[in-house]
VMD Tcl script that draws the C-alpha trace (Angstrom):
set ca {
  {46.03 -7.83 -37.53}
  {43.89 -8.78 -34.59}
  {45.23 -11.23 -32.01}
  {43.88 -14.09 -30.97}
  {42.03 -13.64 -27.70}
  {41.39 -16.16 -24.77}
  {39.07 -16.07 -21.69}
  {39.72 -16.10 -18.24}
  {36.87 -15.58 -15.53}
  {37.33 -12.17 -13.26}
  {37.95 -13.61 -10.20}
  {40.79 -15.69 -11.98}
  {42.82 -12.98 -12.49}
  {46.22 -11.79 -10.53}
  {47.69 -8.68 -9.67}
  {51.56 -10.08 -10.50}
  {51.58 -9.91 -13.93}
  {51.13 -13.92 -14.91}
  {48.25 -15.62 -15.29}
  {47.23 -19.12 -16.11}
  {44.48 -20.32 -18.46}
  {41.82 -22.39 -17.79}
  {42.11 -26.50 -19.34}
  {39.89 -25.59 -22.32}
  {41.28 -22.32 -23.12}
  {44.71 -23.69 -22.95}
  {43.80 -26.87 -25.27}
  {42.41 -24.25 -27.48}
  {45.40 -21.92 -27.66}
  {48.17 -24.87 -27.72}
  {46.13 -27.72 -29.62}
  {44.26 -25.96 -32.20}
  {45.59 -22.73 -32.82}
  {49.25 -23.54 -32.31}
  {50.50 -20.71 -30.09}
  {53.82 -21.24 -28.63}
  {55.98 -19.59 -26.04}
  {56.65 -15.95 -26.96}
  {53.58 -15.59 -29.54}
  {51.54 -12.70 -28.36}
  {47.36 -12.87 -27.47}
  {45.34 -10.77 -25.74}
  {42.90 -12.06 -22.74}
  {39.83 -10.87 -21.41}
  {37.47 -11.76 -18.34}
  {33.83 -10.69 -20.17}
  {33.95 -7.76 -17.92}
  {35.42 -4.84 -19.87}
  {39.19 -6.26 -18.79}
  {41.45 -6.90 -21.96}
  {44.88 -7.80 -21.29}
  {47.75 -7.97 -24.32}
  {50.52 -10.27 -22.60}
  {52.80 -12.86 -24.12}
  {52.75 -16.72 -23.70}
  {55.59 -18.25 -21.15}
  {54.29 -21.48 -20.63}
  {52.82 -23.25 -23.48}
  {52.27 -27.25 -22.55}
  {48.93 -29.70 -23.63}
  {46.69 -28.52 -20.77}
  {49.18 -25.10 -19.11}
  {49.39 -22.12 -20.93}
  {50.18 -18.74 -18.75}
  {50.55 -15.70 -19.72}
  {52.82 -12.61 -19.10}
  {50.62 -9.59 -18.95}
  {52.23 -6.74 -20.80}
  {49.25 -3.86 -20.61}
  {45.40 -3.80 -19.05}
  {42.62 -1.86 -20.22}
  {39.59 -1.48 -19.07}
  {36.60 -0.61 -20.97}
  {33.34 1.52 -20.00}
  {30.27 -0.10 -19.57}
  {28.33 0.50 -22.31}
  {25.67 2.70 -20.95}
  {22.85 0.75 -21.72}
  {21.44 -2.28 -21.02}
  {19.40 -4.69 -23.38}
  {18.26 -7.84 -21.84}
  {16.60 -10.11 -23.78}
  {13.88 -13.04 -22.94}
  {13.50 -14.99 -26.29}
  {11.54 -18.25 -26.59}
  {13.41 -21.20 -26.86}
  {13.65 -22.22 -30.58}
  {15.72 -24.62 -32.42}
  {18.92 -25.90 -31.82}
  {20.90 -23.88 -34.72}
  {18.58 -21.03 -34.92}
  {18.76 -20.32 -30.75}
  {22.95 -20.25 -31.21}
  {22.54 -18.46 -33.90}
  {20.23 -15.78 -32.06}
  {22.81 -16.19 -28.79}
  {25.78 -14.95 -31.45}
  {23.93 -12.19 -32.63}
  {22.82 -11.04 -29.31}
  {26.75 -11.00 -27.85}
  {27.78 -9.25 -31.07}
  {25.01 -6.53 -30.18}
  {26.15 -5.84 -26.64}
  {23.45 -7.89 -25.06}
  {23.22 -7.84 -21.28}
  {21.83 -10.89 -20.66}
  {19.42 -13.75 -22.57}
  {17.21 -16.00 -20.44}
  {15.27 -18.52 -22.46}
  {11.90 -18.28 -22.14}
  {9.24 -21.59 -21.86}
  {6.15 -20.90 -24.01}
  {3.21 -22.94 -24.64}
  {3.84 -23.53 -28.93}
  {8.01 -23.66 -28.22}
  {8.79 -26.16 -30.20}
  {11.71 -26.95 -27.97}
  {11.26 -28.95 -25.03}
  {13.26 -28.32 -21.92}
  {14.73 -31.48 -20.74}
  {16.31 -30.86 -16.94}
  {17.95 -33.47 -17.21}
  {20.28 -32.32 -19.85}
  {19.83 -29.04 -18.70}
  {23.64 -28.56 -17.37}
  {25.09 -29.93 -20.36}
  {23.11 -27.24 -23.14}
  {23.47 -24.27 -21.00}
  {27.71 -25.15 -21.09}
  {27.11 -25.89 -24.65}
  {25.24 -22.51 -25.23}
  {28.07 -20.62 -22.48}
  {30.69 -21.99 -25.08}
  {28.91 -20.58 -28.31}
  {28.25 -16.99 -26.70}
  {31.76 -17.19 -25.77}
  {33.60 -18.11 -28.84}
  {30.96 -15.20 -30.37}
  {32.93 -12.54 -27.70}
  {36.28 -14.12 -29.08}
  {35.56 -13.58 -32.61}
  {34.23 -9.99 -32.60}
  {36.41 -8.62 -29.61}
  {34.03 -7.46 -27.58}
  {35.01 -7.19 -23.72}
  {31.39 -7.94 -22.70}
  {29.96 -11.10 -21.91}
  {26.41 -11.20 -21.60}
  {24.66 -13.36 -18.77}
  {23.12 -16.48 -19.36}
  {20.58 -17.59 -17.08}
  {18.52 -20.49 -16.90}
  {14.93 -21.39 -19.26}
  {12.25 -20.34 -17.19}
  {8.20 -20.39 -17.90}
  {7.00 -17.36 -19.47}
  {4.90 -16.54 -16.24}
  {8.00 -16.88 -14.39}
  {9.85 -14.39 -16.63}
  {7.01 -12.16 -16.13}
  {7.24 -11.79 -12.68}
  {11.10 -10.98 -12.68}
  {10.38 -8.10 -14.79}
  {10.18 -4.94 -12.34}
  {12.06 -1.71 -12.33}
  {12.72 1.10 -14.19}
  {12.98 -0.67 -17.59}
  {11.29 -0.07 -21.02}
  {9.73 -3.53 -21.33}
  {9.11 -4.39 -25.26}
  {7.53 -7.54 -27.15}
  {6.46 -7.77 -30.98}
  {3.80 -8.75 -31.49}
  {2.11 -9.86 -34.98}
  {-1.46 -9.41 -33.30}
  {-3.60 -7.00 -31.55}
  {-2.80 -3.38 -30.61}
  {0.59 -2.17 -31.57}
  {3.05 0.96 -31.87}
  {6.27 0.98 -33.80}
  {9.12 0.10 -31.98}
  {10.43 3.66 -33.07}
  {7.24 5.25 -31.59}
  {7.64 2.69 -28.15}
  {10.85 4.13 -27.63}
  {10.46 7.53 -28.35}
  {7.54 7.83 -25.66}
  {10.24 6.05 -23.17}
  {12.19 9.72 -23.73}
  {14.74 10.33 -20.82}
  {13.90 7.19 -18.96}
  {16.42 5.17 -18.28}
  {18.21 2.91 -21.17}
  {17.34 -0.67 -19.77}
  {15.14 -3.04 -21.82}
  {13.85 -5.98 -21.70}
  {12.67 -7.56 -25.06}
  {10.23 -10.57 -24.92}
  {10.35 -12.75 -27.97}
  {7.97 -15.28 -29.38}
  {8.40 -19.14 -30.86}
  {7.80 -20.33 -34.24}
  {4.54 -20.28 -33.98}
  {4.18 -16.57 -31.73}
  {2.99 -15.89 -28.62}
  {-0.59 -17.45 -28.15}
  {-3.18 -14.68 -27.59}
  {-3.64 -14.91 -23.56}
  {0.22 -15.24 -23.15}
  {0.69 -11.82 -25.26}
  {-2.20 -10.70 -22.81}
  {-0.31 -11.69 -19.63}
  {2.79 -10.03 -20.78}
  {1.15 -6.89 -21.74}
  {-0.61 -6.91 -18.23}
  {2.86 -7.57 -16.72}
  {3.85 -4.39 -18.50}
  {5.40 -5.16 -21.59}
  {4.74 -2.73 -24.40}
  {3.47 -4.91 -28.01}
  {5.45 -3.55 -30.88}
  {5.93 -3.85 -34.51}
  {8.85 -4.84 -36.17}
  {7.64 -4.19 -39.93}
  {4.94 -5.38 -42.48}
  {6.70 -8.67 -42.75}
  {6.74 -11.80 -40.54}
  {10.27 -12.16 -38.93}
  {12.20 -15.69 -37.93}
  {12.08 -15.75 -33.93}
  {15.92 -14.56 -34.51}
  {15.70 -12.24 -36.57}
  {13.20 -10.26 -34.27}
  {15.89 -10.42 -31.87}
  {18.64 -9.00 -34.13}
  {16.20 -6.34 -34.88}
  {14.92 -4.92 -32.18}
  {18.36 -5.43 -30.55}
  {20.06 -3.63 -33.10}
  {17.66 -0.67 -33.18}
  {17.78 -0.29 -29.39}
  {21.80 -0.18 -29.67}
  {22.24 2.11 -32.24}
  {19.52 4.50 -30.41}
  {21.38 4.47 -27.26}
  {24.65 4.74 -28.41}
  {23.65 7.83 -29.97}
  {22.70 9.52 -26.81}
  {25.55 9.12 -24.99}
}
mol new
graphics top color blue
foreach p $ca { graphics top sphere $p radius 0.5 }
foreach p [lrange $ca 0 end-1] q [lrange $ca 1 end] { graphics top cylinder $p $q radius 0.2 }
display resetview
């Protein structure tokens, strides 16, 4: 049986052996789950750093922790990071589960000219600690010790221009010329294994935006005869890129 596992942030973490949980970890682990002094739970910091300690202190908003062993895990070896349009409200957590479960190494949302989804600055604090939250109760649940990165919605011609380096750049497409993502990554051979994997809206890329990506050096792909959900491209073509790389270690 699996233990339950709690966050705490890297540079939160001390060498003595005890360490205290953040407010809404600790209202988490005392309130809703019940854990009480003595129970046993396992911490991480996103990074690769899993702890198995023992709770001390359990009170409303203190919890700490007596570390008991460390381990920490390899980097993965590759690195997926993925620009998706901003969709839906259910449909964009659902994509930023899906992309922690797959060992994504970072999501920025991406401003397109048919998202449906407006980006309100206003609010814009408030839904990227809303979205941190999801992606991190996603890490809790599947046990990963990776966290990916979320960074802020920019404009797709911003996203463009961050896109240099040595990185196989990918983005389906459901128009124009296209290879199959098998064939895409195939030609990339011994290159390095860093992606970055451009996804559409609802209602797809329009046809100059496909064309400014392409010219910014993203590579149009197929995904399959059939028309995939915005999230389900991203499951896809994460999950295909995963399982390739893993296999090459």
């Amino acid at each position: 049986m699996s233990l339950s596992r709690f966050y705490l942030a890297a540079d939160q973490w001390s060498e003595g052996g005890v360490m205290r949980l953040g407010e809404e970890e600790a209202h988490h682990c005392t309130r809703v789950l019940r854990k009480r002094v003595g129970d046993e739970v396992e911490v991480f910091d996103g990074c690769g750093r899993v702890a198995r300690a023992r709770i001390s202190v359990a009170k409303k908003e203190v919890v700490e922790v007596q570390v008991e062993s460390e381990r920490r895990h390899e980097a993965l070896g590759h690195e997926v990071h993925v620009l998706p349009a901003l969709i839906k409200g259910e449909a964009f957590e659902w994509l930023l589960e899906k992309a922690v479960e797959l060992g994504a190494a970072s999501v920025r949302p991406v401003i397109t000219a048919n998202s449906v989804v407006q980006w309100d600055a206003a609010q814009g604090e408030k839904k990227m600690a809303k979205w941190r939250r999801h992606m991190l109760e996603a890490a809790k649940q599947c046990h990963t010790p990776f966290l990916p990165e979320l960074r802020e919605p920019v404009v797709l011609e911003e996203a463009l221009r961050s896109s240099e380096g040595d990185v196989l750049k990918l983005v389906p497409a459901l128009f124009g010329e296209v290879k199959s993502l098998a064939g895409a990554v195939g030609e990339w051979g011994v290159g390095s294994r860093r992606a970055m994997v451009l996804i559409g809206p609802e209602g797809d890329f329009l046809e100059g935006e496909l064309e400014a990506a392409v010219a910014a050096g993203f590579q149009p792909v197929t995904l399959g005869p059939l028309i995939l959900r915005a999230e389900t491209a991203v499951v896809a073509t994460l999950g295909f890129l995963t399982q390739v790389w893993v296999g090459e270690k």
